[in-house]
KOLMI-304935 format. One record per residue (C-alpha): residue number from 0; residue in one letter; x, y, z. Coordinates in nm, 3 decimals. Example, Ala and Ser with C-alpha at 12.3 -4.5 7.8 and 13.67 -1.06 7.14 Angstrom:
% KOLMI-304935
{pos=0&code=A&px=1.230&py=-0.450&pz=0.780}
{pos=1&code=S&px=1.367&py=-0.106&pz=0.714}
END
This chain:
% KOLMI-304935
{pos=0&code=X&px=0.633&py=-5.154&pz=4.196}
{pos=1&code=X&px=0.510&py=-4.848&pz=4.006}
{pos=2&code=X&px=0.232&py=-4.570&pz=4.230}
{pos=3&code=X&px=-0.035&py=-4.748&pz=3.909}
{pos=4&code=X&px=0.034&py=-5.099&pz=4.016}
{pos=5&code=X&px=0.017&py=-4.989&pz=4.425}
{pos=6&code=X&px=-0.350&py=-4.820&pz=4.352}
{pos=7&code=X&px=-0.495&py=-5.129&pz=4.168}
{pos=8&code=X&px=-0.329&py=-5.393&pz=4.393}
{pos=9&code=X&px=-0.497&py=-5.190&pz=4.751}
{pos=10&code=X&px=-0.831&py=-5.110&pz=4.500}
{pos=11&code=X&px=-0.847&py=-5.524&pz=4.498}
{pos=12&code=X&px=-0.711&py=-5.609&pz=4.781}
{pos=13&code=X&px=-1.017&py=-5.361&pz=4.979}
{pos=14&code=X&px=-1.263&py=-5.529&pz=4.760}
{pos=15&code=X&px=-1.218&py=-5.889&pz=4.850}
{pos=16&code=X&px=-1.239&py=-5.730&pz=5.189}
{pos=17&code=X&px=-1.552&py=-5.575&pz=5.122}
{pos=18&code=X&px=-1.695&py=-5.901&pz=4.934}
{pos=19&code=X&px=-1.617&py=-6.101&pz=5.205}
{pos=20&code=X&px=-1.774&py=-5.870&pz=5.420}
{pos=21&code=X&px=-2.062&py=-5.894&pz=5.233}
{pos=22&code=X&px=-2.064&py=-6.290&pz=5.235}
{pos=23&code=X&px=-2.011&py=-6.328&pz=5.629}
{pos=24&code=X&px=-2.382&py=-6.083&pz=5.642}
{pos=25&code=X&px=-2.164&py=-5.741&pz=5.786}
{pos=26&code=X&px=-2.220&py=-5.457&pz=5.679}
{pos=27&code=X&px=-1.883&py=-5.274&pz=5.535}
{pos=28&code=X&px=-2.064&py=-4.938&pz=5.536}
{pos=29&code=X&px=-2.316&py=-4.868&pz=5.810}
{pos=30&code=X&px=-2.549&py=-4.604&pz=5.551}
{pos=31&code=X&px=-2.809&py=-4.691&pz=5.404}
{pos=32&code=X&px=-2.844&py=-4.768&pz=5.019}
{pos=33&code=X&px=-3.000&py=-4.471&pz=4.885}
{pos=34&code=X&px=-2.776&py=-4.242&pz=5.062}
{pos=35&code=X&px=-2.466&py=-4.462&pz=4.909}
{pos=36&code=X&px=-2.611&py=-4.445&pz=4.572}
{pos=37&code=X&px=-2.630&py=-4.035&pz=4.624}
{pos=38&code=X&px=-2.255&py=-4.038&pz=4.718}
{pos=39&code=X&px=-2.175&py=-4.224&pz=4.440}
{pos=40&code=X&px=-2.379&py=-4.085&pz=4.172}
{pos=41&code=X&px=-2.207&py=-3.739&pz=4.309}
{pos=42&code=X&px=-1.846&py=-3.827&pz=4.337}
{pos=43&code=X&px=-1.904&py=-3.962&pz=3.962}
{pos=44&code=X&px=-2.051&py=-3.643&pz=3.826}
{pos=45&code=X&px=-1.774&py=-3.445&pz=4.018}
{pos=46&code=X&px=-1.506&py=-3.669&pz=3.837}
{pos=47&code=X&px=-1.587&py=-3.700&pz=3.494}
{pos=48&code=X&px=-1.659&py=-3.296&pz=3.477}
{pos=49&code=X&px=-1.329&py=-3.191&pz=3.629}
{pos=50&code=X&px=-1.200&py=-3.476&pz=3.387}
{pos=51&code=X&px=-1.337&py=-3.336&pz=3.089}
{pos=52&code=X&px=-1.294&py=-2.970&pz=3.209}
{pos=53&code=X&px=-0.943&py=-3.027&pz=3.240}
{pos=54&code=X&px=-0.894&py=-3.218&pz=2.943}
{pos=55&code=X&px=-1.028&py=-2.961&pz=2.723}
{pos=56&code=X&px=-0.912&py=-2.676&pz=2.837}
{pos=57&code=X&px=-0.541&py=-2.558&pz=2.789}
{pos=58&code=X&px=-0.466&py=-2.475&pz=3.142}
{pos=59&code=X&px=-0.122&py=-2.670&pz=3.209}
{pos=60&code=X&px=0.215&py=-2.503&pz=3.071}
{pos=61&code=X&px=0.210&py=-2.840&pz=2.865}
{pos=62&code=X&px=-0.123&py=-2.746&pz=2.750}
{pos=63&code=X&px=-0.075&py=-2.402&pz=2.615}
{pos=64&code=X&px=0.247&py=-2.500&pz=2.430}
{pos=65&code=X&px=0.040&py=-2.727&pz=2.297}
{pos=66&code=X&px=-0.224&py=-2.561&pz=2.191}
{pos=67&code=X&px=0.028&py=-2.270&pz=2.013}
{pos=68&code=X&px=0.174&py=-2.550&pz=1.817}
{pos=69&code=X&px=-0.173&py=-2.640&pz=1.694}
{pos=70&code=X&px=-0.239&py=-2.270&pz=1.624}
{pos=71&code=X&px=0.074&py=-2.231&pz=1.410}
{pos=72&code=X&px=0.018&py=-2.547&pz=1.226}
{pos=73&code=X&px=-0.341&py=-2.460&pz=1.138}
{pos=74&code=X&px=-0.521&py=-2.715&pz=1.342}
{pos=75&code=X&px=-0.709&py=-2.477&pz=1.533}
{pos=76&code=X&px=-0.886&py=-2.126&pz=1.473}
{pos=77&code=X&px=-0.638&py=-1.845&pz=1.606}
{pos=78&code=X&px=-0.870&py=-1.588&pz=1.814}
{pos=79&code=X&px=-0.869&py=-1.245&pz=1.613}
{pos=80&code=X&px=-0.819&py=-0.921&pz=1.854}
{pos=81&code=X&px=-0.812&py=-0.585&pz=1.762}
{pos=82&code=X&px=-0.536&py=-0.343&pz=1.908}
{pos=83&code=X&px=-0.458&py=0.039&pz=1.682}
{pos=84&code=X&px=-0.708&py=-0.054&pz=1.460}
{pos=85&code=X&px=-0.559&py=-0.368&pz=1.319}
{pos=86&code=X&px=-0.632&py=-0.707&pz=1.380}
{pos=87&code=X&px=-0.410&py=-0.986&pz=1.449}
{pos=88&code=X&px=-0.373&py=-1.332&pz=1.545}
{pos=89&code=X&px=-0.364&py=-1.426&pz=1.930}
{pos=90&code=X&px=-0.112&py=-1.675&pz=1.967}
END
């Protein structure tokens, strides 16, 4: 089995845990809602902006070779500097 296939399968397997749990009237997770909802609402915020972060900015060695292709095709704006009084293009 591939790492992908290992996550989901222990992601459902701790579920029907936690649903039966739920059915039997114990409680999985002795906090109390608002507290969980806090965590949540957090861990969410935390994820989708490193998420997006990452995913926009050029910041692997992929990433940067990737985003000089771009540049040399003409997908993207090249970033004008200024060095002896000329300017060129920052690739």
């Amino acid at each position: 089995m591939d790492k992908g296939t290992v996550i989901r399968t222990s992601v459902l397997f701790l579920a029907l845990i936690n649903q039966l749990l739920v059915i039997f009237g114990k409680s999985p997770l002795p906090i109390d809602s608002e507290t969980l909802e806090q965590v949540v609402s957090s861990l969410f915020t935390i994820i989708i902006a490193l998420n997006a972060w990452f995913r926009n900015n050029y910041i692997t060695k992929r990433g940067i070779a990737q985003r000089d292709i771009l540049r040399e095709k003409g997908l993207i704006k090249a970033k004008e500097r200024k060095s002896n009084g000329k300017t060129n293009l920052n690739h």
